[in-house]
Each structure stands twice: as C-alpha cells, then as structure tokens.
VEXDREN-2710 file (C-alpha; in Angstrom, 1 decimal):
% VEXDREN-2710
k/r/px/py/pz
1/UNK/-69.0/6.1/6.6
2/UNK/-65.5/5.3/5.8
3/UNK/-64.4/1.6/6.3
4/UNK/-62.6/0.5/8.6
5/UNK/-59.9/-1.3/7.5
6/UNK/-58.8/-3.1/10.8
7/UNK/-62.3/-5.0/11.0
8/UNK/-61.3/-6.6/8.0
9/UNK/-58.0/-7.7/9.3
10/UNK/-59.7/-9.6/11.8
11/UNK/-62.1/-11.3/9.6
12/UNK/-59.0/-12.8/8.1
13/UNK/-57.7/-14.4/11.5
14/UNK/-55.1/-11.5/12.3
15/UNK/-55.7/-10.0/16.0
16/UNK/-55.0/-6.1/16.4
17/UNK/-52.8/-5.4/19.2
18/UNK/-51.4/-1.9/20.5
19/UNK/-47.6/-1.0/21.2
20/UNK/-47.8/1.5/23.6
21/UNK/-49.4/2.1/26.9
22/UNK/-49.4/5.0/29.2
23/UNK/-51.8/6.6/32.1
24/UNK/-53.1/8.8/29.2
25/UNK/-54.4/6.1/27.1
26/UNK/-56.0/4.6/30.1
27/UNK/-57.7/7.4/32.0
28/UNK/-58.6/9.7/29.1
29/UNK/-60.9/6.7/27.2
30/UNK/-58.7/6.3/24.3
31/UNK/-57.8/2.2/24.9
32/UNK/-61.4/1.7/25.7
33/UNK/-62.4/3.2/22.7
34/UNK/-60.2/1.4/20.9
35/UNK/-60.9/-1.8/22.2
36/UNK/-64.9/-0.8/22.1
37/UNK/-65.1/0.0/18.2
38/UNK/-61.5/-0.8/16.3
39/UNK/-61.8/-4.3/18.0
40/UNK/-58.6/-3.6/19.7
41/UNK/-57.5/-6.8/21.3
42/UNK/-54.0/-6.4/23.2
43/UNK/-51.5/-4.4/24.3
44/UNK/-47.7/-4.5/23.9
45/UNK/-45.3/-2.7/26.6
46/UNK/-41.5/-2.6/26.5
47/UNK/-39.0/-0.1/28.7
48/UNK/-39.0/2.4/25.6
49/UNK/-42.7/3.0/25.6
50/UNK/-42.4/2.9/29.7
51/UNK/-39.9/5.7/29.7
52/UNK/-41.6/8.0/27.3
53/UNK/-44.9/7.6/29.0
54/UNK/-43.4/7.8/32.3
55/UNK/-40.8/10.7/30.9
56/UNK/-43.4/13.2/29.6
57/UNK/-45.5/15.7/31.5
58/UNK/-46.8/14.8/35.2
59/UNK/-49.5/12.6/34.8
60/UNK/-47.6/10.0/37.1
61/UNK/-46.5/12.3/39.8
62/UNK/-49.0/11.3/41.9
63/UNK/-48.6/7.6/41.1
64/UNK/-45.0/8.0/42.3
65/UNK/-45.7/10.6/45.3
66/UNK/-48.0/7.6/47.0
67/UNK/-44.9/4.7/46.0
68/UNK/-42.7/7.6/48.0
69/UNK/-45.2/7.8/50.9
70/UNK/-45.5/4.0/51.0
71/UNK/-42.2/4.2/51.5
72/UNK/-41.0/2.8/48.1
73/UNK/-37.7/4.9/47.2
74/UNK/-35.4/3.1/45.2
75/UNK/-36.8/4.3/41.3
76/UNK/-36.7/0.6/39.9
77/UNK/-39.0/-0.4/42.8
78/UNK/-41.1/2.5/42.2
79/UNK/-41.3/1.8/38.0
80/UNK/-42.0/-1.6/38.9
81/UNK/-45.1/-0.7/41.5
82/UNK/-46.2/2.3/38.8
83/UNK/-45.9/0.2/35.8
84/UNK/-47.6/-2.8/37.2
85/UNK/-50.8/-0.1/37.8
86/UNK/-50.6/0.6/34.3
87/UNK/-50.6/-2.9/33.2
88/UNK/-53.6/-4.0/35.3
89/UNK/-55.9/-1.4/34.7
90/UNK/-55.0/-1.7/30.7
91/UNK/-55.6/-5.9/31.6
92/UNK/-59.0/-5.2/33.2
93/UNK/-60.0/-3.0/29.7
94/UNK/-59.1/-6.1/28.0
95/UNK/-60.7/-8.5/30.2
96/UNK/-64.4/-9.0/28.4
97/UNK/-62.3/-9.7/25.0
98/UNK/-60.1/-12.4/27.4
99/UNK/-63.9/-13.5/28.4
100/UNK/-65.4/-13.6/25.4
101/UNK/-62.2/-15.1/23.2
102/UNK/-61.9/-18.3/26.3
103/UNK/-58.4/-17.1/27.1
104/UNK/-57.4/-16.7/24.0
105/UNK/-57.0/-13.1/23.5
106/UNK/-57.5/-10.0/25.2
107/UNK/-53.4/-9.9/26.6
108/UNK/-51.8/-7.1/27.8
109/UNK/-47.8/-7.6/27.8
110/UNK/-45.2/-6.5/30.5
111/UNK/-41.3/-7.3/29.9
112/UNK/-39.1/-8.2/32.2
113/UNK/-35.9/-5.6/32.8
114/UNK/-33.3/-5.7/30.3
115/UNK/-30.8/-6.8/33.0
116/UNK/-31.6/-10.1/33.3
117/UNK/-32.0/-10.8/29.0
118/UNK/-29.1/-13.5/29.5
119/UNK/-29.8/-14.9/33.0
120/UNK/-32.0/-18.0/32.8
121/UNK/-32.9/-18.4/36.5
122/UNK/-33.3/-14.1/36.6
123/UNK/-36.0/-14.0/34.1
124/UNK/-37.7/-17.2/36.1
125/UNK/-37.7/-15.5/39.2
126/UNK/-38.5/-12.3/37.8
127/UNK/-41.3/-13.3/35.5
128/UNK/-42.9/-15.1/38.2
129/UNK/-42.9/-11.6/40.5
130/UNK/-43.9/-9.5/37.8
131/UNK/-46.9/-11.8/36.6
132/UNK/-47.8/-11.6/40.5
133/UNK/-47.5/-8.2/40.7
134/UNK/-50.2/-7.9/38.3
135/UNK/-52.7/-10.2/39.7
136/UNK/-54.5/-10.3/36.1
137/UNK/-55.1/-13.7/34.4
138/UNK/-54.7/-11.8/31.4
139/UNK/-50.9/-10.7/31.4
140/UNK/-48.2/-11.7/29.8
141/UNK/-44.7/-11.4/30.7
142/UNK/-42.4/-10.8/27.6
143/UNK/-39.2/-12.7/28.0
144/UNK/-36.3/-12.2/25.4
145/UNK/-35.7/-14.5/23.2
146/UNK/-32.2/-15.0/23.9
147/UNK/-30.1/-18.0/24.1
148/UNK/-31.0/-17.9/27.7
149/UNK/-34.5/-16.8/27.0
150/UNK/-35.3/-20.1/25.4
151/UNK/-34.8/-23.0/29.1
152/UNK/-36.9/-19.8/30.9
153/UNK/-39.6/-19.9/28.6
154/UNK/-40.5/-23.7/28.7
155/UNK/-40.0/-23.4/32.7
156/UNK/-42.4/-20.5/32.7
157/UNK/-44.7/-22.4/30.3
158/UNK/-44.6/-25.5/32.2
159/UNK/-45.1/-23.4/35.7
160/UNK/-48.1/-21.9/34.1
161/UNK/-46.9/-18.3/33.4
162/UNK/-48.3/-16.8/30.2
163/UNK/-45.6/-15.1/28.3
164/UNK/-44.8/-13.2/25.1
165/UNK/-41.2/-13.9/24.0
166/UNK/-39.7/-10.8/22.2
167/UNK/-36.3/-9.7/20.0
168/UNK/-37.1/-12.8/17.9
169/UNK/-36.0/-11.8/14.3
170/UNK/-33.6/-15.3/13.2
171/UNK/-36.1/-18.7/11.7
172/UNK/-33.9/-20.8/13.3
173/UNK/-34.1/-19.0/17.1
174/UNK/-38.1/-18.7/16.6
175/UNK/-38.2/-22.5/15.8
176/UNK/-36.3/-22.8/19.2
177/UNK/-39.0/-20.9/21.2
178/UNK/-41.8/-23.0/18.9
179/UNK/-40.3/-26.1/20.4
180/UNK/-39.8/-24.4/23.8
181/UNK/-43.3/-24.1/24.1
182/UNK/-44.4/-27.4/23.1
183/UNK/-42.1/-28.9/25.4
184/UNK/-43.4/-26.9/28.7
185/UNK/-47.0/-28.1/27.5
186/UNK/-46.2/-31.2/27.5
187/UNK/-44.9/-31.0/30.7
188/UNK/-47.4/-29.5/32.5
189/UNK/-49.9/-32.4/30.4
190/UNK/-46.8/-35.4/32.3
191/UNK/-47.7/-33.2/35.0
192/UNK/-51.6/-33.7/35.5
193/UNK/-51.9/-29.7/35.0
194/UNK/-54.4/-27.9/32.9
195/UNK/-53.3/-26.3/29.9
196/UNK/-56.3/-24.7/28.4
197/UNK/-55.7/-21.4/30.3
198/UNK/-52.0/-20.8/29.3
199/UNK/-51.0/-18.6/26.3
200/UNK/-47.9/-17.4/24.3
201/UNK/-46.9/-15.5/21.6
202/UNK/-43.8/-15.4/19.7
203/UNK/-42.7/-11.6/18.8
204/UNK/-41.0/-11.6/15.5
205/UNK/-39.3/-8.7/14.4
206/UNK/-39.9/-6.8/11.0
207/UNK/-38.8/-3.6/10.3
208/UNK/-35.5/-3.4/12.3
209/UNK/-34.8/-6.5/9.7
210/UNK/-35.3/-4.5/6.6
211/UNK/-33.6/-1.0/8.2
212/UNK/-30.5/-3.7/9.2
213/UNK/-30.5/-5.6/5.5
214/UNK/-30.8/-1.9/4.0
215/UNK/-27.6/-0.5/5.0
216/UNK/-25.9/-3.9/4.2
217/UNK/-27.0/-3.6/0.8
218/UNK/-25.9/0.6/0.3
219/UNK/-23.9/0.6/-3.0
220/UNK/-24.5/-2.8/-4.0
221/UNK/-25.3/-3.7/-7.6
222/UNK/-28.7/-4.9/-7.1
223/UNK/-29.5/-2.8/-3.8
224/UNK/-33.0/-1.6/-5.7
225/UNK/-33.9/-4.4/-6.6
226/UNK/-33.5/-6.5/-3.3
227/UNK/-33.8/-3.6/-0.1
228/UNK/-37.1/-3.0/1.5
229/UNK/-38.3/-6.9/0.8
230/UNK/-36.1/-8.7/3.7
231/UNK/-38.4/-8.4/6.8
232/UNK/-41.4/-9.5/5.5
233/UNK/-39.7/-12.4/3.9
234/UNK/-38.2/-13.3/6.7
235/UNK/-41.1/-13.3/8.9
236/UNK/-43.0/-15.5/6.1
237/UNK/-40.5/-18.0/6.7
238/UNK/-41.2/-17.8/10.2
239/UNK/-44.7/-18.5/9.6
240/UNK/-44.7/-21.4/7.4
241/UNK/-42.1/-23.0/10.7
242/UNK/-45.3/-22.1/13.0
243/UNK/-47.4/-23.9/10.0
244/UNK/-45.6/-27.1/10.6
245/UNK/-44.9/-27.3/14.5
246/UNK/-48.3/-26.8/15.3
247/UNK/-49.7/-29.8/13.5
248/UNK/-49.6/-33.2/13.2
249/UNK/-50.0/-35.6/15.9
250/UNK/-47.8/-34.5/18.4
251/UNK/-49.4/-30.8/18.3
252/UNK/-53.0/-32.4/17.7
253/UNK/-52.3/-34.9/21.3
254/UNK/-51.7/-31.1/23.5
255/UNK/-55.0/-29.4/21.4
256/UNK/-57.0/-32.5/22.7
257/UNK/-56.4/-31.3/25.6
258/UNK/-56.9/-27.9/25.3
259/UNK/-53.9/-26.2/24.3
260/UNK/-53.5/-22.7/22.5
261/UNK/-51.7/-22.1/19.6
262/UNK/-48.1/-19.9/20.6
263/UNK/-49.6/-17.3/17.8
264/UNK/-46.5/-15.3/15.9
265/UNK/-46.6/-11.6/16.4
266/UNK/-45.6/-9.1/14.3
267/UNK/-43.4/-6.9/16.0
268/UNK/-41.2/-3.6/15.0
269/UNK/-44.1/-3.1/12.3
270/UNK/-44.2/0.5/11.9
271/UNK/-42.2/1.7/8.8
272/UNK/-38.9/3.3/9.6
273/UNK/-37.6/4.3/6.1
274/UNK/-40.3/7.1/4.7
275/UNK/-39.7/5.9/1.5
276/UNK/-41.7/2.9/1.8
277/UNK/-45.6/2.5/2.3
278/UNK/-46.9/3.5/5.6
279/UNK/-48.9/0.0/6.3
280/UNK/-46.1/-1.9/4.0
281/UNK/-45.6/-4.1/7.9
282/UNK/-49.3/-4.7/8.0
283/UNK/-50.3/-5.2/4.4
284/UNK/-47.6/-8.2/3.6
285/UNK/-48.6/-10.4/7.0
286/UNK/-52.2/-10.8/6.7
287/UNK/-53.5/-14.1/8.1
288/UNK/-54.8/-16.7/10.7
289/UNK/-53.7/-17.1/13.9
290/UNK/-51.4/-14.0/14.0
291/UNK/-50.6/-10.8/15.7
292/UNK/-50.0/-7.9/14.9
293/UNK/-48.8/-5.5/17.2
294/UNK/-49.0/-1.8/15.8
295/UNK/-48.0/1.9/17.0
296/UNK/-50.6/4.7/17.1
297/UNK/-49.4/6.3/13.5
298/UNK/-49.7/2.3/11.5
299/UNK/-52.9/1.7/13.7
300/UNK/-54.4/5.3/12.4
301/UNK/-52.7/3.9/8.5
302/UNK/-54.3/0.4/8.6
303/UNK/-57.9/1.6/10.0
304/UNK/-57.6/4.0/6.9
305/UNK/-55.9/2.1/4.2
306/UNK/-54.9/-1.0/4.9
307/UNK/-55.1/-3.8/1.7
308/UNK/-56.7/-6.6/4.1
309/UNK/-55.8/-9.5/2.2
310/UNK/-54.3/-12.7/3.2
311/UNK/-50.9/-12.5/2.2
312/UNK/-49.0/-14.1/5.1
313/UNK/-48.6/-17.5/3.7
314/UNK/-48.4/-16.6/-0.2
315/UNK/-45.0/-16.4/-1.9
316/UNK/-42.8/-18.8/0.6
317/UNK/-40.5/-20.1/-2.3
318/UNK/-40.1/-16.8/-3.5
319/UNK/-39.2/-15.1/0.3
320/UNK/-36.1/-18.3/0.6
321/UNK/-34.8/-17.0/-3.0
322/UNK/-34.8/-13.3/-1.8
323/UNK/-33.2/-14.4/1.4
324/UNK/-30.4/-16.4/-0.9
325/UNK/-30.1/-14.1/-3.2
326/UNK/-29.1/-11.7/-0.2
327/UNK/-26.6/-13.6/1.0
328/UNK/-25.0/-13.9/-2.4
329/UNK/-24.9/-10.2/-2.8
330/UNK/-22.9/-10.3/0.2
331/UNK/-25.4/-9.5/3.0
332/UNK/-24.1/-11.8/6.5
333/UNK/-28.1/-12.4/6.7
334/UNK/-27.3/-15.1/9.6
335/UNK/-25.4/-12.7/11.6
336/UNK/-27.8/-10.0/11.4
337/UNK/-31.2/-11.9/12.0
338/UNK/-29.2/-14.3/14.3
339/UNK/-26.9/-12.2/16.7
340/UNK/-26.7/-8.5/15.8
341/UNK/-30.2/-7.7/15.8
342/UNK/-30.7/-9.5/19.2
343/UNK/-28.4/-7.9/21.1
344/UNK/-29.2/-4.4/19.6
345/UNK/-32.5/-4.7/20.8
346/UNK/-31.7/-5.4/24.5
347/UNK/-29.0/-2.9/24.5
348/UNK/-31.6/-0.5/23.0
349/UNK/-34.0/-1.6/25.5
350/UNK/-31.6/-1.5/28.7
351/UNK/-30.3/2.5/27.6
352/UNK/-34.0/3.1/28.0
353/UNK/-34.6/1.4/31.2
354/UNK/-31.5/3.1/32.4
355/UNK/-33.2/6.6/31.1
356/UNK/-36.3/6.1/32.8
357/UNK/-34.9/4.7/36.5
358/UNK/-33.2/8.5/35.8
359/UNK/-35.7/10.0/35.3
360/UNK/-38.1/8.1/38.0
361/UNK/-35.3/8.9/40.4
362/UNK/-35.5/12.4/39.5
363/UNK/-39.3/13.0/40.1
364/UNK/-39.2/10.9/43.2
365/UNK/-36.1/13.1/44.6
366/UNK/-38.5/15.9/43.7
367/UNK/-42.0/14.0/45.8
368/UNK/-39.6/13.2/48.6
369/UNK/-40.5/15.5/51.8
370/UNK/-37.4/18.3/52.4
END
C-alpha cells in the first residue's frame, strides 16, 4: 500500500487542514473521508471558495428556495443563512477531532465579509453574529489582518470568540496579531474568565509572496538565482517571531492556566507558477505547532509525495540574507509583504463576494414565486 505522506506530516507536529468547502464535500462523504483516514483536521472557507461552490451547478437551490420561503430575500442574508449550514455541518464532521484534540483542533473557519476588512467595531459586531450563527464551539471567524483587524482581534479574543486572522503576509504585521492575542488572554485571565477553550490561528500567506517578489525580480541580474525562495523565507521568519512570543514567562503565566498556542498557518500554499514543485508550499514548512491549510490538487500532491521533514525552523539566517539580498536587488520587499499584498487580497476577496451576492441574487430571483 502506498504511503501516505500526510500521516507523516502530522507525526512532525504540522495539522492538515482543507481550503475549500462546499455542499458537495459534505453530503457526498468526501470531508468525512478525509477527516476519517487522511487525518484531516480543519477546514478553511473564504468568499472565493463560497462563490464557486455556491456558483456551480444546483446543489444549493434548495438551500436558497427554503431562505426564499422563510422569507429571507436580500442575497447577502441568504449567503449568510446558506453558508452558515455549510459551516456547521462541516464543524459537526470535525467535532470528535475538537473532542479528542481538548479544543485544540478540529476548526472549521468562516470569514467575515470583505466590507468591513477596515472597520474595527464592523468586524466586532459581525464576528460575534457570524460565530452565533453557527452555534458550533468549533468555529472560527477569520478576521483580516488589517490595521483595523489587529484592536478587533484582541476584543474578540478577550470576548471569547475563536478566530483565524487571515491576509497576514508582513513579520512585522504578524508580530502585531502575536501580541494581539496575548493581550486579549490576558485580559480575559484580569477578567476571572477561562481561557482553555479559546483558540486562534494566524494565516500567513505564501505563494502570493513568491508570485508578487517574482514579477519584481523579471529582468534582474540575479532573478534565477533569488525568485521562487521569498515566501517560504518569509514565513520562516514568521515562525521563529511565533518561537519567541510564545515563551518565556509571560507566555508560560497564560499556559498555566490553560491557554493555546495562536498556531501559524500556512496559507496561499498551493503553487501558482507550474514551474516550481507541486508540494514546494508544503515541503519547506514542516513542523510543530503549525497549519497548513491546503487545496484539493497540494492535498492529493502531499498524500502522494510530500518530503515530510522538519524544515520549518532550519535555515533562519539564511531566509534574512535572501530577504536582504532582495531588497538590494531592488525589490520594495516592505511594501509588498506590508501593504500591496494586503489590500490585494481583500480587494480579491470583496470582487468575489460581490460575484457571488450576484449570483445568489440571481438563483433566488429565479426560486422566488411569479
């Protein structure tokens, strides 16, 4: 029997998690299946994944036909009502790994609308409706991690709410939402509230890094010699910042009482440029108390060839040379990890929550009675 190559991921600390969801994956066996014998043990959404699922064929129509006779008819109620089914019945898959791990894994994720990216008391408000909306223990609300993302996380974290901040790709913004979370922890421990049931991860982007860097580098002298390597080393030095913030005394005082690492997740991992390996996003980010969160095609790659090795905190002196030695061949590395790449990514995601309310609107003009 062939190996399977995500088992040994695990062994080295790394939790396998799924970017995509849909009414498919749910009701034809395939997440159970996963979850049952890949040891599959999340689930990432975002509005992309949403309008493709949502987009394609009619397996929602009757989902939407009983939000029309309910009387839901404004589309972003009804994604909101439709999605949240998704989300729960993909949670309650999860649940015995949320059981068995104490909390501490078994997560499905569901992100707040793109609209509210850069309003602090929005994504508050909204994260707290959406988390309800749920009703699973085992949700977390993904939050961008935008300026204004960072105050909403620690008030969510210090409220209780469970979230998965996404659209990190700068050191310096992820050390930010590190601190973010530490700070709403102690809180809630000032507080008198628990904080043994409360988890976060940290979504750091990788690919969109290297297809960014890439085109910055076209034509330059020593373009072979540094493209394709940005990303990982980028989210290496992202790792050794999660290496110090959770330890030490202050960090040791909140795991006294029962607090859970914010684990960094691997994000934007499936390789865009054909060019480079198919598992080259899994490979190079191998180790403890990570994520990484994988479409169909790298899942099917890393159960089949993945190199399981630790490799996620090897080479740290040699990711800050690459990262200089961009920068002195002209790259604006710090405006590209540290602005462009953010607000990309919720532009990206709000052209596909605007797609899919279109499309939602459409099918439920369509339901509605003549």
């Amino acid at each position: 029997m062939a190996t399977n190559h995500l088992h040994e991921i695990e062994a080295l600390g790394q939790a396998v998690w799924l970017d995509n969801i849909s009414r498919a994956l749910i009701e034809d066996g395939e997440l159970k299946r996963l979850v049952d014998e890949d040891g599959l043990s999340g689930v990432t959404s975002n509005p992309t994944i949403f309008e493709k699922a949502m987009g394609e064929g009619d397996r929602y129509d009757p989902a939407f036909r009983a939000a029309v006779e309910d009387g839901v008819d404004d589309p972003r109620d009804a994604f909101f009502r439709v999605g949240a089914i998704d989300i729960r019945d993909a949670c309650d898959i999860l649940k015995p790994v949320f059981e068995r791990m104490n909390g501490q894994d078994g997560y499905v994720s569901f992100e707040l609308p793109p609209d509210v990216a850069n309003d602090t008391e929005g994504s508050i408000a909204m994260a707290k409706e959406l988390r309800d909306s749920v009703g699973r223990d085992n949700v977390l609300i993904k939050v961008p991690g935008t300026e204004a993302g960072v105050p909403a996380f620690e008030e969510l974290t210090a409220a209780g709410v469970s979230v998965n901040v996404t659209l990190l790709f700068s050191v310096g913004r992820y050390e930010a939402i590190a601190e973010a979370y530490v700070k709403g922890l102690e809180r809630r421990v000032e507080a008198g509230e628990p904080i043994d049931r409360i988890a976060s991860v940290a979504s750091f982007f990788v690919s969109r890094v290297d297809s960014k860097v890439d085109a910055a580098l076209e034509g330059q002298e020593r373009e072979d010699e540094l493209k394709g390597r940005a990303g990982i080393a980028n989210a290496k030095l992202a790792y050794q910042a999660f290496e110090r913030i959770f330890s030490g005394e202050r960090w040791e005082k909140l795991e006294s009482k029962g607090a859970n690492f914010q684990r960094p997740l691997w994000a934007s991992t499936g390789t865009k440029n054909p060019e480079y390996p198919d598992t080259l996003y899994v490979d190079g980010l191998i180790g403890p108390h990570t994520v990484n969160t994988m479409p169909d095609k790298t899942l099917a790659a890393a159960r089949d060839h993945a190199t399981a090795k630790r490799t996620v905190d090897q080479g740290y002196d040699e990711a800050r040379r690459l990262i200089d030695d961009l920068k002195s061949a002209g790259v604006p590395f710090e405006d590209i990890v540290g602005t462009e790449l953010v607000d990309e990514g919720v532009a990206s995601f709000a052209k596909s929550f605007d797609s899919l309310i279109e499309t939602i609107d459409e099918k439920i003009r369509e339901t509605a009675p003549a």
